[in-house]
C-alpha positions as CSV (number, residue, x, y, z in Angstrom):
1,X,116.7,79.5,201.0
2,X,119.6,81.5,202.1
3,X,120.5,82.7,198.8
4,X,116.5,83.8,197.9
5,X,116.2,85.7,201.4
6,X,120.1,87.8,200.1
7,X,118.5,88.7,196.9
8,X,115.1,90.6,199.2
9,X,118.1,92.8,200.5
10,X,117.2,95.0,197.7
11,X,113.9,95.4,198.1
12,X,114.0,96.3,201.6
13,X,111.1,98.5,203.0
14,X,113.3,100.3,205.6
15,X,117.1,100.6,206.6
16,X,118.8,101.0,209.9
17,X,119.6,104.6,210.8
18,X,122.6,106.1,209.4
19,X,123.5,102.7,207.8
20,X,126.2,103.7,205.4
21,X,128.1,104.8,208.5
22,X,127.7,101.6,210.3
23,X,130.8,99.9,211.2
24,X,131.5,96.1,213.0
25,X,132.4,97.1,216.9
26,X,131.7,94.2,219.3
27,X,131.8,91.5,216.5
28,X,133.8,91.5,213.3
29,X,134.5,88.7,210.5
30,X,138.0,86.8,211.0
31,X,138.3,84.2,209.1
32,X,135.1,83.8,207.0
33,X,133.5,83.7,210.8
34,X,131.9,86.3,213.0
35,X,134.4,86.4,216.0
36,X,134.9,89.5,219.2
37,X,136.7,92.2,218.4
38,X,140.2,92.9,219.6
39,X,139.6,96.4,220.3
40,X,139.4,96.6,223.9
41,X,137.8,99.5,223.1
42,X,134.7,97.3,221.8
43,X,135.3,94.3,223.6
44,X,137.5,94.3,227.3
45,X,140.3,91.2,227.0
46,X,138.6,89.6,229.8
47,X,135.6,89.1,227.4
48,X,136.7,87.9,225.1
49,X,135.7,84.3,225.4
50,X,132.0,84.7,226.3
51,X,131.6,87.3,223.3
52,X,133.4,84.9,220.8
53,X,130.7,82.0,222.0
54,X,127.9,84.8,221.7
55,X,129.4,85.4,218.3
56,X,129.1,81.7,217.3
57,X,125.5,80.8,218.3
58,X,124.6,83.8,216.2
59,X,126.5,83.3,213.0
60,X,125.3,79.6,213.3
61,X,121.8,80.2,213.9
62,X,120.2,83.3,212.6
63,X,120.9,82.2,209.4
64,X,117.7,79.8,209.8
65,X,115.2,81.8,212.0
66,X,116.0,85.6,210.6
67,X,113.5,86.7,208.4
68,X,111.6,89.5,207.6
69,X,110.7,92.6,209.3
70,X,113.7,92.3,212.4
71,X,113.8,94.6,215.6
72,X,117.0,94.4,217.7
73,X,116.0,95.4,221.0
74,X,118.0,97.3,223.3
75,X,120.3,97.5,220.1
76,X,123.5,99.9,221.4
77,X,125.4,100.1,218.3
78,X,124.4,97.4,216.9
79,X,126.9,94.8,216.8
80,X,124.7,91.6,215.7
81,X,123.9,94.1,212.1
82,X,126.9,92.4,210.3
83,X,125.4,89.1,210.7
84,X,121.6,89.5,210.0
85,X,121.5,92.6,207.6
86,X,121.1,90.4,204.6
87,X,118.7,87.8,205.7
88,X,116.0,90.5,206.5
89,X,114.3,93.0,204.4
90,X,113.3,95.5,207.1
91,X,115.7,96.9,209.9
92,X,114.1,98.6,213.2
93,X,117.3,99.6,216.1
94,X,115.2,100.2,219.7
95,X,117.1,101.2,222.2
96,X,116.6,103.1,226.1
97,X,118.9,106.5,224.4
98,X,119.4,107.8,221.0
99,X,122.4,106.5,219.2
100,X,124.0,106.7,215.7
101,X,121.9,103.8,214.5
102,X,118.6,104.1,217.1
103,X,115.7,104.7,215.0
104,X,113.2,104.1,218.0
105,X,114.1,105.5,221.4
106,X,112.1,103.6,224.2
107,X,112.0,103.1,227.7
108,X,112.1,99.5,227.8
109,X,110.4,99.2,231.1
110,X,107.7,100.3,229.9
111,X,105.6,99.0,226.9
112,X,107.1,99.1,223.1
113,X,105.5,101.9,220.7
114,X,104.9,99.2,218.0
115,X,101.9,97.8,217.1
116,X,100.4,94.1,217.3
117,X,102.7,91.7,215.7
118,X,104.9,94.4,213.5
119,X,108.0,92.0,213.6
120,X,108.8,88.5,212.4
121,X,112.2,88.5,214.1
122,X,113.6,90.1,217.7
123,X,116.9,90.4,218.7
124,X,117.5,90.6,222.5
125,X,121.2,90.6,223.3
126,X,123.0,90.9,226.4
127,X,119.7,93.2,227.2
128,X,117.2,91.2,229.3
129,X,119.7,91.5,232.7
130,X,119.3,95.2,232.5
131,X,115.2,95.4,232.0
132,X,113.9,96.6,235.7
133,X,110.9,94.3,234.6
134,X,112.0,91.3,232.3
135,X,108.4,90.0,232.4
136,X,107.4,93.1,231.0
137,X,109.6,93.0,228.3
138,X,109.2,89.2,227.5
139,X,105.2,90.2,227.0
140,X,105.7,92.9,224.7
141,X,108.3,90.7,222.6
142,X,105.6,88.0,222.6
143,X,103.4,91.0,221.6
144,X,104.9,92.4,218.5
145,X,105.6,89.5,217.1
146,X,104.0,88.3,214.1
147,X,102.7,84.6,214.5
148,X,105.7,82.2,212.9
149,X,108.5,85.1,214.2
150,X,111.3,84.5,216.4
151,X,112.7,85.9,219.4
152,X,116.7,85.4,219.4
153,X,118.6,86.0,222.6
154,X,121.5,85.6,224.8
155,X,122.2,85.9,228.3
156,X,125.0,85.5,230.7
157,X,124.6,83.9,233.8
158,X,127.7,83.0,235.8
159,X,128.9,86.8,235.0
160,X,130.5,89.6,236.6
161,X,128.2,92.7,237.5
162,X,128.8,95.1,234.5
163,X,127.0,98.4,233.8
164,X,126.6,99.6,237.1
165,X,124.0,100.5,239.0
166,X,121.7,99.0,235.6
167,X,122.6,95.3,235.8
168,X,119.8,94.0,238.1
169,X,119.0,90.0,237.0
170,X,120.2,86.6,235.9
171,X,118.1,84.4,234.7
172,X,118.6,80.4,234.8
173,X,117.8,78.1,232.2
174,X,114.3,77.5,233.7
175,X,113.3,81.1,234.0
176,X,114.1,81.7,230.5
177,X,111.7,78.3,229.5
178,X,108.7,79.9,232.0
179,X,109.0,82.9,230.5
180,X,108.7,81.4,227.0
181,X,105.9,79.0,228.1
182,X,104.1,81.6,230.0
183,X,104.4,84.3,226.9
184,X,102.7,81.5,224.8
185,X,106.3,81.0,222.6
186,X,107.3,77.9,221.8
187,X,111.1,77.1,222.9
188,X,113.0,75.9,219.9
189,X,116.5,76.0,221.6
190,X,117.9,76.8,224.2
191,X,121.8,76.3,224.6
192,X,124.5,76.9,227.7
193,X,127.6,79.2,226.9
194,X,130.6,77.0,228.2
195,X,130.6,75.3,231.1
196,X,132.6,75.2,235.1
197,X,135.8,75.1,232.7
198,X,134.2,78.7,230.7
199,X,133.3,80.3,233.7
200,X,136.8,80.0,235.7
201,X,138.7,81.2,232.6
202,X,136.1,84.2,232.3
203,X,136.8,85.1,236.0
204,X,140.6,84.9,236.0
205,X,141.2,86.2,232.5
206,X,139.2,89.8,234.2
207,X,141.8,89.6,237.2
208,X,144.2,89.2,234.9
209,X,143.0,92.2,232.7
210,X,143.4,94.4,235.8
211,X,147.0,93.3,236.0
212,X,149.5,96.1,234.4
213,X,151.7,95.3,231.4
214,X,151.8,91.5,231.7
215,X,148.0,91.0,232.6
216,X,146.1,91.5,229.7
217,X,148.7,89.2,227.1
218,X,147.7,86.6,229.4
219,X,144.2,86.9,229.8
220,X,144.0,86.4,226.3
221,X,146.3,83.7,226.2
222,X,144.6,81.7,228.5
223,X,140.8,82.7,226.7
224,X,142.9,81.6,223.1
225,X,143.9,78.6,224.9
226,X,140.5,77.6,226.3
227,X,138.8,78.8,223.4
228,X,140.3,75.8,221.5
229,X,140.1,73.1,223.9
230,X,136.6,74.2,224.2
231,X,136.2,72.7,220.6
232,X,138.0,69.5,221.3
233,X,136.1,66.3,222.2
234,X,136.9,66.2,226.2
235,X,136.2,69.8,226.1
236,X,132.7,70.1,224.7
237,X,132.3,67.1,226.7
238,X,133.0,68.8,230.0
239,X,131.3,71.9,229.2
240,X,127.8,70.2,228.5
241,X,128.3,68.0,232.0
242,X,129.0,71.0,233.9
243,X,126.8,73.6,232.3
244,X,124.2,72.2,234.2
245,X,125.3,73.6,237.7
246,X,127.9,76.4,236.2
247,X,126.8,78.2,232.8
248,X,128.8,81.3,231.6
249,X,125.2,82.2,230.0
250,X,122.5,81.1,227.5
251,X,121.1,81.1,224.1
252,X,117.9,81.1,223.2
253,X,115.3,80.8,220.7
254,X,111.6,80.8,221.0
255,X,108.8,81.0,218.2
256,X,105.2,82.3,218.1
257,X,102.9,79.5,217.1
258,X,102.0,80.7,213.3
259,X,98.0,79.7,215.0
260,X,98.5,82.8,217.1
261,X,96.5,85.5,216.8
């Protein structure tokens, strides 16, 4: 249970880098729930939206697939550590440059330095659009993991270019379920982020943000505003209808059969 896996916290074979100093950046807890932060130094205002639904497939479903020996892959600062730090009992940050709380720096176009199935759970988030060589990096995910583990990861889709010049894919829902199949993984979920209704408000709410004074209030305004008719019944009902033809971006999770060798 939940409670049994808090209690291995103590008995953890290896902490994050520098984790005393860690601190919540892109996601912090408001209101017993993990939700984006309003720093715009973490989080622009025009993202606000697609990182609060990020937020919530996390909170909701690591909970039941985080176990064990975790790598967050192409970790940053790690902003998902809040959320999954006490359903592990091993941390390992991986990430293309040393950071604060990198323990493992790796190119991840080419192969991971870890060995055969060294992790039960991988965190990919907001990374596989900036791998030169996704299929490279979905076989040595399917590699590392132990038989049983999990691979947990998001993607946007219907997204602005960001990061320039290292944003180089998007991936519909049917890549993202090849890739799985193809890696031997079995897909367990797989969820869109918003729908036509998401992706507008994420468009004009980054117009908006470039607006002086007035512009950034109202972007996130109008994200508030969406936010919570995304919730109502017409809402969620127009966002799964839609999703098929305009996702803001996906969730996934995919397991290695517990068979594999």
């Amino acid at each position: 249970g939940h409670a049994a896996r808090r209690s291995n916290n103590s008995d953890r074979l290896n902490s994050m880098r520098n984790e005393t100093i860690w601190r919540p950046t892109k996601y912090v807890q408001r209101g017993g729930r993990w939700r984006t932060s309003l720093d715009t130094k973490e989080v622009g205002v025009g993202s606000r939206l697609i990182s609060d639904a990020v937020a919530k497939c996390y909170d909701e479903h690591l909970t039941s697939c985080a176990r064990g020996r975790l790598l967050d892959l192409g970790c940053g600062k790690a902003p998902l550590y809040g959320i999954y730090r006490s359903l592990v009992t091993n941390v390992t940050c991986c990430d293309w440059a040393d950071d604060a709380h990198v323990d493992v720096v790796s190119d991840l176009a080419q192969p991971l330095p870890f060995a055969d199935g060294a992790f039960d759970t991988i965190i990919l988030s907001d990374v596989l659009e900036h791998a030169p060589d996704p299929a490279l990096v979905w076989r040595e995910m399917s590699r590392v993991l132990a038989p049983g583990g999990h691979i947990v990861m998001n993607v946007p889709f219907f997204y602005w270019l960001h990061a320039h010049p290292h944003d180089f894919y998007r991936f519909t829902e049917f890549a993202l379920a090849r890739f799985s199949t193809v890696n031997g993984l079995k897909l367990l979920h797989l969820e869109p982020l918003g729908g036509v209704v998401e992706v507008w408000t994420d468009l004009h709410a980054k117009l908006l943000a470039r607006i002086p004074l007035a512009g950034a209030p109202v972007a996130a305004l109008l994200q508030i505003a969406i936010g919570l008719w995304g919730r109502c019944r017409w809402g969620k009902h127009i966002a799964k209808v839609s999703a098929r033809h305009f996702p803001l971006g996906y969730f996934v999770i995919a397991q290695k059969p517990a068979s594999a060798c």
